[in-house]
NULOTI-802311 format. One record per residue (C-alpha): residue number from 1; residue in three letters; x, y, z. Coordinates in steps of 0.001 Angstrom, whole numbers, padded with zeros to 6 digits. Example, Ala and Ser with C-alpha at 12.3 -4.5 7.8 and 13.67 -1.06 7.14 Angstrom:
% residues 2
<seq:1&type:ALA&px:012300&py:-004500&pz:007800>
<seq:2&type:SER&px:013670&py:-001060&pz:007140>
This chain:
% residues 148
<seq:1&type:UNK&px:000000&py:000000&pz:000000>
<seq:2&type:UNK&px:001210&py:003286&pz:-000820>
<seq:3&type:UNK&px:002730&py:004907&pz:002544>
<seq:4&type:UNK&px:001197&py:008745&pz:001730>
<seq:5&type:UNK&px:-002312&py:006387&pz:002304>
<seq:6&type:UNK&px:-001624&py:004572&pz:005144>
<seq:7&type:UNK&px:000102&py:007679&pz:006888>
<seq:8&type:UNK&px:-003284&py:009406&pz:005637>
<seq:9&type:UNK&px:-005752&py:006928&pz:006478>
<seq:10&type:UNK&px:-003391&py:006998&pz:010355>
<seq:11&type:UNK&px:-004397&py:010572&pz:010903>
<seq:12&type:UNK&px:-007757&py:009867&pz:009564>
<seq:13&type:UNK&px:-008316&py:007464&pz:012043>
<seq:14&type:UNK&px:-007187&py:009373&pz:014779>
<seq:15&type:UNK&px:-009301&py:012380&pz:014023>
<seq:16&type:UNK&px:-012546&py:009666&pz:013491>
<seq:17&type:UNK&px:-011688&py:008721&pz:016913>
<seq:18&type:UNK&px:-011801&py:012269&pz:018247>
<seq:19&type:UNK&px:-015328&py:012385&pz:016602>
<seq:20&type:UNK&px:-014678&py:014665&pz:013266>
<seq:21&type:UNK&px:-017073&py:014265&pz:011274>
<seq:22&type:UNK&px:-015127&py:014852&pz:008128>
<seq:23&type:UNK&px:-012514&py:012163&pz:008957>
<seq:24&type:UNK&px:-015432&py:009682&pz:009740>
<seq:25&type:UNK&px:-017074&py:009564&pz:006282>
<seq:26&type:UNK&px:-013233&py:009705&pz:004818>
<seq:27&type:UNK&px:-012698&py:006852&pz:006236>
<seq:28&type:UNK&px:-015904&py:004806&pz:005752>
<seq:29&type:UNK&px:-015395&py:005902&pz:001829>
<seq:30&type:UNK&px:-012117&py:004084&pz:002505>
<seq:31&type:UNK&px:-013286&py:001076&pz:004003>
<seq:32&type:UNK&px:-016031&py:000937&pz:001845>
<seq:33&type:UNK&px:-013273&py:000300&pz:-001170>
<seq:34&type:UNK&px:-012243&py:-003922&pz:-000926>
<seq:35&type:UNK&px:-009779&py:-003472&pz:-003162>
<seq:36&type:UNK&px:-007242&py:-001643&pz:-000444>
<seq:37&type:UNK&px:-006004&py:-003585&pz:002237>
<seq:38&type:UNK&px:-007612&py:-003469&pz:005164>
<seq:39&type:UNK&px:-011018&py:-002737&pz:003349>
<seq:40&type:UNK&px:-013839&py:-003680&pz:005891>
<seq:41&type:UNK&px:-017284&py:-002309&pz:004505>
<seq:42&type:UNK&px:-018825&py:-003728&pz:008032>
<seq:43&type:UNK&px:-016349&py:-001096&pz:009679>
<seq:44&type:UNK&px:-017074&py:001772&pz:006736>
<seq:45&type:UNK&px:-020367&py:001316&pz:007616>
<seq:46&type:UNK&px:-019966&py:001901&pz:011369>
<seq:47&type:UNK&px:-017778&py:005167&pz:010534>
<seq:48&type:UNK&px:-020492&py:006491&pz:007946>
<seq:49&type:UNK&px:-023378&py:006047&pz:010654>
<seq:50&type:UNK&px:-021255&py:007780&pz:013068>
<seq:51&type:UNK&px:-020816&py:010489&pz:010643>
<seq:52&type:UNK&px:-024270&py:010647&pz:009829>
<seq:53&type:UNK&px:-025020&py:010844&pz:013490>
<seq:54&type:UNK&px:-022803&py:013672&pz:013978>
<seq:55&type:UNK&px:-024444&py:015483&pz:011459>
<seq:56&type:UNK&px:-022690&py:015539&pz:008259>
<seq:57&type:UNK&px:-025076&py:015722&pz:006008>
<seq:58&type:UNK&px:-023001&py:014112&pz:002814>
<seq:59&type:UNK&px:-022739&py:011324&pz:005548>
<seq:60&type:UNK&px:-026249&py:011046&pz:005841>
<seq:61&type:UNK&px:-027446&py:010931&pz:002780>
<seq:62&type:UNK&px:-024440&py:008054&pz:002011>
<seq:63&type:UNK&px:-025719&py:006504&pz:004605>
<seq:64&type:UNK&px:-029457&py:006860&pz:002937>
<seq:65&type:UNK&px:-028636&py:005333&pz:-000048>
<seq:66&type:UNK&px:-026275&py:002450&pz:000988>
<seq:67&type:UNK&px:-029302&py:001295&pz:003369>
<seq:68&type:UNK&px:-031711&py:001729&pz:000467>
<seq:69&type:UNK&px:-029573&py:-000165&pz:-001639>
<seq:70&type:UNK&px:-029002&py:-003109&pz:001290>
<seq:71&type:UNK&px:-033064&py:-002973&pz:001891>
<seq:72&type:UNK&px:-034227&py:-006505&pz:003045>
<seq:73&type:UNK&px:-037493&py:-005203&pz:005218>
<seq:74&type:UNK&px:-039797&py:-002083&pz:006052>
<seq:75&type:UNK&px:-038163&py:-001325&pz:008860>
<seq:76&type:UNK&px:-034833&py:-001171&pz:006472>
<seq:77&type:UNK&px:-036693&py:001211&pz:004155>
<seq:78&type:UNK&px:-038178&py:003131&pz:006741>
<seq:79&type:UNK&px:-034494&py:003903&pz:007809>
<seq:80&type:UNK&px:-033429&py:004559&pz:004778>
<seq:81&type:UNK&px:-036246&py:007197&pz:004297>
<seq:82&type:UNK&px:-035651&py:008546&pz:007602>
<seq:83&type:UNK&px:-031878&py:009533&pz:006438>
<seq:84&type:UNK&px:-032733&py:010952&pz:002963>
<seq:85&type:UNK&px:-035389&py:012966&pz:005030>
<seq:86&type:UNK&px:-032912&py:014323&pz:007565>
<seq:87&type:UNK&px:-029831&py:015119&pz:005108>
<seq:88&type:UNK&px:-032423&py:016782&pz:002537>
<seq:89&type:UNK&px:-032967&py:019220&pz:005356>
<seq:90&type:UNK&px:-029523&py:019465&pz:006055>
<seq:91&type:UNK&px:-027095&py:021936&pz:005230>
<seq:92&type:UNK&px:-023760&py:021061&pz:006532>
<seq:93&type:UNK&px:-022151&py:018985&pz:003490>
<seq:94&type:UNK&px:-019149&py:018428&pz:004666>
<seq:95&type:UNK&px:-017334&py:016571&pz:001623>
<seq:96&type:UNK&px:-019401&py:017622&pz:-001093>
<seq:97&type:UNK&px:-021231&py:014385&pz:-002166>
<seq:98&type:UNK&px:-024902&py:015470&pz:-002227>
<seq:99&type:UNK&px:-025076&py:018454&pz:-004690>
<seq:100&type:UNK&px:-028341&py:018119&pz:-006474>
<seq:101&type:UNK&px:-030511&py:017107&pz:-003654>
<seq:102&type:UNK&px:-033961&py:017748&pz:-003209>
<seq:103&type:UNK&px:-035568&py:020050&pz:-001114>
<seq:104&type:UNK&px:-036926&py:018375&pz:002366>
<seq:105&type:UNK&px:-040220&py:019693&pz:001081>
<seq:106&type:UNK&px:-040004&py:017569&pz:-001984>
<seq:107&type:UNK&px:-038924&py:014300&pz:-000301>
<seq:108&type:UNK&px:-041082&py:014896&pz:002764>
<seq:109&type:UNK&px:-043841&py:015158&pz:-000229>
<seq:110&type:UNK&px:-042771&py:011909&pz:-001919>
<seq:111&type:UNK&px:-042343&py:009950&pz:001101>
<seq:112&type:UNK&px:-045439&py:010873&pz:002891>
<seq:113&type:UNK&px:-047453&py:010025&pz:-000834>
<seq:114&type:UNK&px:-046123&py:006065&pz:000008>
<seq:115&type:UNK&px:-047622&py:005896&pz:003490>
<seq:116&type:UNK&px:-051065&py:005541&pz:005547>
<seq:117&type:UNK&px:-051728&py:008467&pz:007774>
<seq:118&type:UNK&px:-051081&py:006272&pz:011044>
<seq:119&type:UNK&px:-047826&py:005231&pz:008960>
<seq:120&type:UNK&px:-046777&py:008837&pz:008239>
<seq:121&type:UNK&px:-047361&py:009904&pz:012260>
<seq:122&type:UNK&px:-045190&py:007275&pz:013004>
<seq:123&type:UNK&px:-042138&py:007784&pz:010556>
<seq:124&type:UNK&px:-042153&py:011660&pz:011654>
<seq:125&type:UNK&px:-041609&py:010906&pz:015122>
<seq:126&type:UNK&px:-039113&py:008011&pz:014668>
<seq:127&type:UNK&px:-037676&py:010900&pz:012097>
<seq:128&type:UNK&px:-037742&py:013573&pz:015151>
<seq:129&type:UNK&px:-036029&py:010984&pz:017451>
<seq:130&type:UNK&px:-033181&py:010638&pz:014929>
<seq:131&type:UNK&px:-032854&py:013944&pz:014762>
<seq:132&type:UNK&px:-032934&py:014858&pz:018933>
<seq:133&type:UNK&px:-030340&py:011784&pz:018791>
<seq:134&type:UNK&px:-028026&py:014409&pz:016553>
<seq:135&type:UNK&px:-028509&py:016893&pz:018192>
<seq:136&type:UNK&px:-027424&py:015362&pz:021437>
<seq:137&type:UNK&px:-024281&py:014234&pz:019831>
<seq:138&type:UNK&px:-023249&py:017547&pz:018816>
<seq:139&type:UNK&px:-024021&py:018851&pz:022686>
<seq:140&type:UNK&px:-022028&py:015779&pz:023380>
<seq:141&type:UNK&px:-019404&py:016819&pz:020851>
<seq:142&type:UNK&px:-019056&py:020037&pz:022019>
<seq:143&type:UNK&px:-018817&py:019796&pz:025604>
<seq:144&type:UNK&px:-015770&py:017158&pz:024724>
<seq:145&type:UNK&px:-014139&py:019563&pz:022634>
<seq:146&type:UNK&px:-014475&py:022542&pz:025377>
<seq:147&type:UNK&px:-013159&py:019939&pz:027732>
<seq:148&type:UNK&px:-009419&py:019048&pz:025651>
């Protein structure tokens, strides 16, 4: 392996650790790639949800599209649609992934067209917990950095 990588993909991991956002989806996209050693998409995975849940929205909507492309159940698409629903709403693109995205108005209008009303009550507050669930990580985030 090239050693500018695996000195990069060091510091990347170090920073993931420390809960950067940026260096978390860096380093699921590297993971996600089999062809490099040490390519684990189980562990890029892990790193993009992390991302994701520290609200990169790139991360999120990564994270959207590799669950909708994994879906084996409802409850699978119902997560996926929960993540393309938060990181359409989202404005912090941290790696520049997602530049065409829909409006949360649009995708909010598509997904709510594919449920029942009791359906749609529930996905918006399973959406709302994801999103308290963010928001508490960047609290979290925060106080740790304040802390070092």
């Amino acid at each position: 392996m090239d050693p500018d990588l695996i000195k990069a993909r060091t510091w990347c991991e170090k920073a993931a650790a420390q809960n950067y956002p940026k260096a978390q989806a860096y380093l699921a996209i590297l993971h996600f790639d089999k062809t490099r050693p040490g390519g684990n998409p189980e562990e890029g995975l892990k790193w993009l949800r992390q991302a994701a849940l520290n609200n990169a929205g790139d991360s999120q909507y990564l994270l959207a599209l590799r669950t909708f492309v994994a879906v084996k159940t409802p409850d699978e698409v119902k997560e996926a649609s929960r993540w393309l629903l938060i990181a359409a709403a989202n404005t912090n693109h941290t790696i520049g992934i997602w530049t065409n995205r829909p409006s949360a108005p649009e995708v909010e209008q598509k997904l709510r067209q594919s449920m029942s009303e009791q359906g749609w009550t529930d996905f918006k507050a399973s959406v709302e917990a994801l999103r308290k669930e963010i928001e508490e990580n960047e609290r979290r985030a925060l106080r740790e950095s304040a802390e070092n």
